[in-house]
ROLUM-850190 format. One record per residue: residue in one letter; x, y negated, z negated of N, C-alpha, C in turn. Coordinates in steps of 0.05 Angstrom, whole numbers. Example, Ala and Ser with C-alpha at 12.3 -4.5 7.8 and 13.67 -1.06 7.14 Angstrom:
// residues 2
a; 264; 114; -156; 246; 90; -156; 264; 66; -156 .
s; 257; 45; -142; 273; 21; -143; 258; -1; -157 .
***
This chain:
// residues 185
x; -897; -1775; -1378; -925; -1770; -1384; -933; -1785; -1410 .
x; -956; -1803; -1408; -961; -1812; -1433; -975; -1796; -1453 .
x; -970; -1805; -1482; -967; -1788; -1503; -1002; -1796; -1514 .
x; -1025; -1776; -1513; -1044; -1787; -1520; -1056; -1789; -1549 .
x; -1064; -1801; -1558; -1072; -1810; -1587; -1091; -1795; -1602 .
x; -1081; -1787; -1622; -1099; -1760; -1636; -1119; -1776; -1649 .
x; -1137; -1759; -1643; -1161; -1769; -1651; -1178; -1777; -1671 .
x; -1194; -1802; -1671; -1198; -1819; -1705; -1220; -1800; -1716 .
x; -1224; -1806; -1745; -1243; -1799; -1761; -1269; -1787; -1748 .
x; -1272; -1813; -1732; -1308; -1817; -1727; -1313; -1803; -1688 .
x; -1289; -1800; -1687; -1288; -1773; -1661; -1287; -1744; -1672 .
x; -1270; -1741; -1696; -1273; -1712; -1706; -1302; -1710; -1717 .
x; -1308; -1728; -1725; -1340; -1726; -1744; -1365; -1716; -1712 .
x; -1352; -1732; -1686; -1366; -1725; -1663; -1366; -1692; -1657 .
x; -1344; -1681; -1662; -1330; -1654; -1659; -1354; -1634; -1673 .
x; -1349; -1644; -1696; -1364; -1622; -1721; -1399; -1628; -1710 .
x; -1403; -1651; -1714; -1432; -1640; -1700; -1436; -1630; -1671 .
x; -1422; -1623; -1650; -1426; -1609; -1633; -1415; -1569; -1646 .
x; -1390; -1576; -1655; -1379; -1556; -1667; -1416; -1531; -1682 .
x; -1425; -1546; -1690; -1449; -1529; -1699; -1466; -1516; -1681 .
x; -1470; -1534; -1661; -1484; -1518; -1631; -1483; -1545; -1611 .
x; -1476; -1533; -1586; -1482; -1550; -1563; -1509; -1572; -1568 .
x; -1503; -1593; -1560; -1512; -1620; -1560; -1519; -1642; -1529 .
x; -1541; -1651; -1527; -1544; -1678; -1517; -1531; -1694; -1522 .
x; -1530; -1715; -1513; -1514; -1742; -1532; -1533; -1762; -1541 .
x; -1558; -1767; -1541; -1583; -1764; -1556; -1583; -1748; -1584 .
x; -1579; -1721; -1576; -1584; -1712; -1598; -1565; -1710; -1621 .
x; -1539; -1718; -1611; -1511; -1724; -1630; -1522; -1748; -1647 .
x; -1532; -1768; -1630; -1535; -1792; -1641; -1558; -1790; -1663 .
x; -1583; -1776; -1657; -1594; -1774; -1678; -1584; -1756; -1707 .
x; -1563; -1731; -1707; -1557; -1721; -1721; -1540; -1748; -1746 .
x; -1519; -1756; -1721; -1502; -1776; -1735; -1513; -1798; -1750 .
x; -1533; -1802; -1746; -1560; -1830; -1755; -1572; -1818; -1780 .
x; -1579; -1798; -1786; -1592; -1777; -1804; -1586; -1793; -1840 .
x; -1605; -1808; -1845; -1592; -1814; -1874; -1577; -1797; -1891 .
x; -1596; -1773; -1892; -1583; -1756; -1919; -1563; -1737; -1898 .
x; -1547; -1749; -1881; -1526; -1737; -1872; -1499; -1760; -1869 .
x; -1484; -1754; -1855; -1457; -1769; -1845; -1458; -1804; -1841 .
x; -1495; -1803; -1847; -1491; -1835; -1845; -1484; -1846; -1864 .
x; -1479; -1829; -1885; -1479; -1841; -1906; -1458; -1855; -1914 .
x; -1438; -1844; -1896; -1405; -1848; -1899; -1399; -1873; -1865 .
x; -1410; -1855; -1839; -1398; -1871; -1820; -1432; -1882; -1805 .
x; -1425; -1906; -1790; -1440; -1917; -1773; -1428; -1919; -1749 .
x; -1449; -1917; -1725; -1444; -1911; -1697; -1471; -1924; -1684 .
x; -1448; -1945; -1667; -1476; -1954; -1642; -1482; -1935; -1620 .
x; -1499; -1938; -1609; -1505; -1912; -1584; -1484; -1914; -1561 .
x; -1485; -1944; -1559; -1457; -1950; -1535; -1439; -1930; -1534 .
x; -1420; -1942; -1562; -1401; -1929; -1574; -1400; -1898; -1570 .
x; -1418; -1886; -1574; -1414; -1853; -1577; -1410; -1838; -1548 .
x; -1426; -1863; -1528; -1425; -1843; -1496; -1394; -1853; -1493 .
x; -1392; -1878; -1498; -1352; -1876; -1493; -1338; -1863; -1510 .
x; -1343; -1852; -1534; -1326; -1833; -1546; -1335; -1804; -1542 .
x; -1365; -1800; -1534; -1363; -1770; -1510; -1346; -1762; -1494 .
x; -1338; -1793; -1474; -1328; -1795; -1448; -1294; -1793; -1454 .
x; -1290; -1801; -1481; -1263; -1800; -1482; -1258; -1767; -1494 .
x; -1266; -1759; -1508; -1269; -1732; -1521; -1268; -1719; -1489 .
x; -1278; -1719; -1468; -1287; -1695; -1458; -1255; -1702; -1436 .
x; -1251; -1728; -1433; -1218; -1733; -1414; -1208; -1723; -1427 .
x; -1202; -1713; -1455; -1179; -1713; -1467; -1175; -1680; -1475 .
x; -1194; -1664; -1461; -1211; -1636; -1471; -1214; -1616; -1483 .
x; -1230; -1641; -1506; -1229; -1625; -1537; -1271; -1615; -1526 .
x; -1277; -1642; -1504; -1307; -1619; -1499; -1311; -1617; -1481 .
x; -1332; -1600; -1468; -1334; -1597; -1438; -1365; -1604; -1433 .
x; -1372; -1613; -1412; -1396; -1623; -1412; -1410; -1613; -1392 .
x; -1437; -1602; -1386; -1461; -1591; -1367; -1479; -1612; -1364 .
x; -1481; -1617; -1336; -1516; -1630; -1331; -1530; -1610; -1327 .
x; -1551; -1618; -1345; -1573; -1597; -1348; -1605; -1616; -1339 .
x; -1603; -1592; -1310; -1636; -1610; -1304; -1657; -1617; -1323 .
x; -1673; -1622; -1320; -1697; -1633; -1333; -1719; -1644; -1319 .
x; -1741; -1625; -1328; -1770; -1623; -1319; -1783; -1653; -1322 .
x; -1784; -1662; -1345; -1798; -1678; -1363; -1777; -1703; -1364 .
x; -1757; -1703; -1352; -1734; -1726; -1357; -1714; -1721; -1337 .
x; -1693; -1735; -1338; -1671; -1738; -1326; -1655; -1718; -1324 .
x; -1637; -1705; -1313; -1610; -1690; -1314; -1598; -1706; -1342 .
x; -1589; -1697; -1361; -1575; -1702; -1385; -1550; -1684; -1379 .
x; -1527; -1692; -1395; -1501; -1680; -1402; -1517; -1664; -1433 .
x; -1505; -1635; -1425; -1500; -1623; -1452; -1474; -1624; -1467 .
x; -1459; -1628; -1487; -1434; -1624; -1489; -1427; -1603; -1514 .
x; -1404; -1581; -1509; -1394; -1567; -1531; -1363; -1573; -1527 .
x; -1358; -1556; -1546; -1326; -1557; -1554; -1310; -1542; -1541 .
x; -1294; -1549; -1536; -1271; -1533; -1522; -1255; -1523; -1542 .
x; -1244; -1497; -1538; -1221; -1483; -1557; -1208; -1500; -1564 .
x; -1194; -1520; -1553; -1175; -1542; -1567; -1192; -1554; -1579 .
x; -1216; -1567; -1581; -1234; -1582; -1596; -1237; -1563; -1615 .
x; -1252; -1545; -1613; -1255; -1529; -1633; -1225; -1523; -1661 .
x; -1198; -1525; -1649; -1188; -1515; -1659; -1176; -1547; -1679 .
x; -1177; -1567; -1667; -1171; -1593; -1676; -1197; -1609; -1698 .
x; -1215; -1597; -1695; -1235; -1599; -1713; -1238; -1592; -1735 .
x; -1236; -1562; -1735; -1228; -1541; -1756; -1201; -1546; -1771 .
x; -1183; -1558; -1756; -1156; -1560; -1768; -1159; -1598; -1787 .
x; -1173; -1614; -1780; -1180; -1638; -1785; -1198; -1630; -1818 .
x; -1210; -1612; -1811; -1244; -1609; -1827; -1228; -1593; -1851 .
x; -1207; -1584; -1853; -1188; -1570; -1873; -1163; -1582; -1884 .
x; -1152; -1612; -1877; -1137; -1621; -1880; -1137; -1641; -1894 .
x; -1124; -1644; -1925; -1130; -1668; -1937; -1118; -1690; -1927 .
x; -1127; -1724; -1937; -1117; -1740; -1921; -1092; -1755; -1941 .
x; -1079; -1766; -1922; -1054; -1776; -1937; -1038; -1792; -1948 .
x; -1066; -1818; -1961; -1077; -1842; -1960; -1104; -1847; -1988 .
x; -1095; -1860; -2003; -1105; -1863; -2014; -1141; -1881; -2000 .
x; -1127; -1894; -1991; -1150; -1919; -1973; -1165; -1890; -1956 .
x; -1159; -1878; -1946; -1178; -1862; -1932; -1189; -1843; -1946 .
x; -1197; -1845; -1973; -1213; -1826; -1982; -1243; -1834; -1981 .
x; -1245; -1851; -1985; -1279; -1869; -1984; -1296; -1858; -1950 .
x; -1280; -1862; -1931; -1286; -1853; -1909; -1285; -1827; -1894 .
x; -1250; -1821; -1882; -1246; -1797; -1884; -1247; -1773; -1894 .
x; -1237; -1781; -1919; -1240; -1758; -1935; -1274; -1744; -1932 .
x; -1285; -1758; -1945; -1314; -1753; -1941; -1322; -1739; -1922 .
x; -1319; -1753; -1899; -1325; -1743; -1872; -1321; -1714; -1864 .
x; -1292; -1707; -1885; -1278; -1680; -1884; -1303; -1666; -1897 .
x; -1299; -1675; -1924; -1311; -1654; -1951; -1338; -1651; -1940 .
x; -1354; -1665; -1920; -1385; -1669; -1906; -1382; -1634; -1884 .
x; -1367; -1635; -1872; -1361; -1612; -1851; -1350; -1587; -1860 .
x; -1333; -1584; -1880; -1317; -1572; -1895; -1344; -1550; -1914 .
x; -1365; -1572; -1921; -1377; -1556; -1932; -1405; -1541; -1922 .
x; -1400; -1560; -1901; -1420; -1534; -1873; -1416; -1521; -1870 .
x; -1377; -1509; -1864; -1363; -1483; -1863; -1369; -1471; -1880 .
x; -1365; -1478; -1900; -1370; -1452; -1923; -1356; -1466; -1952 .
x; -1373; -1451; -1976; -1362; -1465; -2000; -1332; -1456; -2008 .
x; -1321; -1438; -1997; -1290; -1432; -1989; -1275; -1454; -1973 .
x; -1284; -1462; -1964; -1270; -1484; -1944; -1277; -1510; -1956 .
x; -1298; -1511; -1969; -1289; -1546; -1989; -1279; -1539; -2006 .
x; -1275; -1516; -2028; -1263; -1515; -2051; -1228; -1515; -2043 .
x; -1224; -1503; -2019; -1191; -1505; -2006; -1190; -1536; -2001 .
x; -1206; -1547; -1989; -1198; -1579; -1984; -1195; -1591; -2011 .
x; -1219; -1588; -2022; -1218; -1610; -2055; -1186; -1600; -2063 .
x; -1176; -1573; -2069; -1151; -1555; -2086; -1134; -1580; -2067 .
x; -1133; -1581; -2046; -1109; -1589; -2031; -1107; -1620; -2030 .
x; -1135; -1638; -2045; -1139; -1658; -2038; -1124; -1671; -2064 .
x; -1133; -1650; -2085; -1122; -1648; -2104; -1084; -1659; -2113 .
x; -1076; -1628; -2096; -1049; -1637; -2100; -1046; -1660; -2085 .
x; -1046; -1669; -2058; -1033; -1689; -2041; -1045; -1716; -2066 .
x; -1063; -1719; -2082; -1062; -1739; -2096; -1039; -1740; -2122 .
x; -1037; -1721; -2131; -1003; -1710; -2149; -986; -1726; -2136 .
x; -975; -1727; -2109; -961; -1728; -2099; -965; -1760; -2101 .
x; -975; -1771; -2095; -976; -1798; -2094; -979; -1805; -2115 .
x; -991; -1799; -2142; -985; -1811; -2168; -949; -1803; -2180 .
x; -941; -1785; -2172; -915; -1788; -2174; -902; -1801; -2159 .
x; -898; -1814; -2132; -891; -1834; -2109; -891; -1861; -2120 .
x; -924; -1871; -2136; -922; -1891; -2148; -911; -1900; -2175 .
x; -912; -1877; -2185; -891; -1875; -2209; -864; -1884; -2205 .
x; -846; -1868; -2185; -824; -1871; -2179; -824; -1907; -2169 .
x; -833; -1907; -2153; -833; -1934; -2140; -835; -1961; -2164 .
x; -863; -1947; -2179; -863; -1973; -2208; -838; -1973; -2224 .
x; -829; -1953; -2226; -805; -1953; -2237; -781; -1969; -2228 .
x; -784; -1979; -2202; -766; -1994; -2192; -765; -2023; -2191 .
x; -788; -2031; -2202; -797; -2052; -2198; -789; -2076; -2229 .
x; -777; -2092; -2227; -770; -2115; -2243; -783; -2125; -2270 .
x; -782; -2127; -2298; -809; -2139; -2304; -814; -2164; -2292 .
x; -802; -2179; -2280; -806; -2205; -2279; -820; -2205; -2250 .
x; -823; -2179; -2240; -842; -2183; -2217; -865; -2179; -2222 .
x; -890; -2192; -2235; -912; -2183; -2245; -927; -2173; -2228 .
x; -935; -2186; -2205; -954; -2185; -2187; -953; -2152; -2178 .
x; -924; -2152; -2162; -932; -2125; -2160; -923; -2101; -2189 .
x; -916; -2104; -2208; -932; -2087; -2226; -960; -2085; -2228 .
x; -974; -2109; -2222; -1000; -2103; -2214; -1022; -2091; -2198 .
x; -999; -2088; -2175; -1016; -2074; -2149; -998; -2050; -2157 .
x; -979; -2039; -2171; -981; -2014; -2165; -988; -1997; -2193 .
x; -1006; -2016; -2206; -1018; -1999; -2232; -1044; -2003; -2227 .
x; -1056; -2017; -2207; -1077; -2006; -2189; -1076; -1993; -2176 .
x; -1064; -1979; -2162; -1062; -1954; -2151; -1057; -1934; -2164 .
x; -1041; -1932; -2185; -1046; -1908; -2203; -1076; -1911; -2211 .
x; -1085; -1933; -2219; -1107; -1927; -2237; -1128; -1922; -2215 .
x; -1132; -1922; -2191; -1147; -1916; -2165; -1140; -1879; -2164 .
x; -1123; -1876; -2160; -1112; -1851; -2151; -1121; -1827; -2178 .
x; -1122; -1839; -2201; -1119; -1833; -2229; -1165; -1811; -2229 .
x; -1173; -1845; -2214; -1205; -1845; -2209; -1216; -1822; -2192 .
x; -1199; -1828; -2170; -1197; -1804; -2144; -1192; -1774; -2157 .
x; -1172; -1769; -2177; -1173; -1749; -2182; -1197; -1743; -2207 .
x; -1203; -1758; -2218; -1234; -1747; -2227; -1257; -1742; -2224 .
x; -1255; -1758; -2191; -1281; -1752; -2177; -1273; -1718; -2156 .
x; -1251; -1717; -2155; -1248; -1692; -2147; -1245; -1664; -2161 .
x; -1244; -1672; -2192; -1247; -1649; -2206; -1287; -1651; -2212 .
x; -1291; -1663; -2207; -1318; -1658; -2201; -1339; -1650; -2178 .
x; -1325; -1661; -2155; -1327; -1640; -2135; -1318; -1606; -2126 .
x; -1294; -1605; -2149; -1283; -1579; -2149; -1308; -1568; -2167 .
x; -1316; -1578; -2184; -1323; -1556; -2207; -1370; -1550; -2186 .
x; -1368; -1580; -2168; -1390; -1572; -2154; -1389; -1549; -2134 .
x; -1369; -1551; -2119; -1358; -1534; -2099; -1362; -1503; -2121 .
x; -1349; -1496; -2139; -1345; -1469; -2146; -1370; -1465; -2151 .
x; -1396; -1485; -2164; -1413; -1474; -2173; -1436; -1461; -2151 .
x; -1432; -1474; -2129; -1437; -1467; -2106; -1428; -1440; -2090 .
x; -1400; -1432; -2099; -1392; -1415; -2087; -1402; -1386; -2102 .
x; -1412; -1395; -2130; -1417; -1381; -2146; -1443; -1367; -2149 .
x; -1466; -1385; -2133; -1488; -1376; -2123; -1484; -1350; -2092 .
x; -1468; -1364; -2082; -1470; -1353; -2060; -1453; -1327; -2056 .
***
């Protein structure tokens, strides 16, 4: 049986906006398009989204209704399936494990995370937190191994500390947004 491929960024990002309430695929597309939302981070052609509906719903994280229409066509509605639902939620809580995927993913997370509730971004930022520990001590170890006479990469990996170093100050600032938020509420 072939082994099928867990699902990218910009399919879980598909997830969470159905995850809020059943959807058109029209109306995904306009959510996803929304400046002061998810566009800000991902872009999506319309093509694109009915074949990553189509693959989402083979793979069944959603399940899909044609729903007549007076004024238009029969449309697909689509929601989440318990496994979608539960691969969403488990995605939308999970820090990433990659420095390079914070600009995108990450985001994408901390965007959904904080639709759940300001409990559930302040657990992602805490966790985003440590998994970056972890990799400034990784590159530590690793620079440590490295030659002086190999300059170049002393160079790329004191850019990455000093990236990783950035990452964690933009996340103690999301932490300290997140609490103030939680603090209202």
């Amino acid at each position: 049986m072939p082994r099928t491929a867990a699902p990218l960024t910009l399919e879980h990002i598909l997830l969470g906006i159905i995850y809020q309430h059943p959807r058109h695929g029209y109306d995904i597309y306009k959510e996803i398009t929304r400046l002061d939302g998810i566009a800000l981070v991902w872009r999506i052609k319309q093509s694109q989204l009915y074949a990553l509906l189509d693959k989402l719903e083979a793979q069944a994280l959603l399940s899909a209704q044609l729903i007549p229409g007076e004024a238009h066509p029969a449309r697909k509605e689509y929601r989440l399936t318990d496994e979608g639902r539960f691969a969403f939620l488990t995605w939308a809580q999970t820090p990433v494990m990659h420095g390079r995927d914070m600009r995108q993913d990450f985001l994408a997370r901390l965007f959904f995370a904080r639709q759940l509730s300001p409990q559930a971004a302040g657990r992602l930022v805490v966790l985003q937190e440590a998994a970056c520990h972890e990799w400034l001590d990784e590159i530590d170890r690793q620079y440590k191994q490295i030659r002086a006479e190999q300059q170049f990469e002393r160079l790329v990996y004191r850019f990455r500390v000093r990236e990783t170093e950035a990452i964690l100050v933009w996340l103690d600032e999301c932490r300290q947004e997140v609490q103030k938020n939680e603090n209202k509420g």
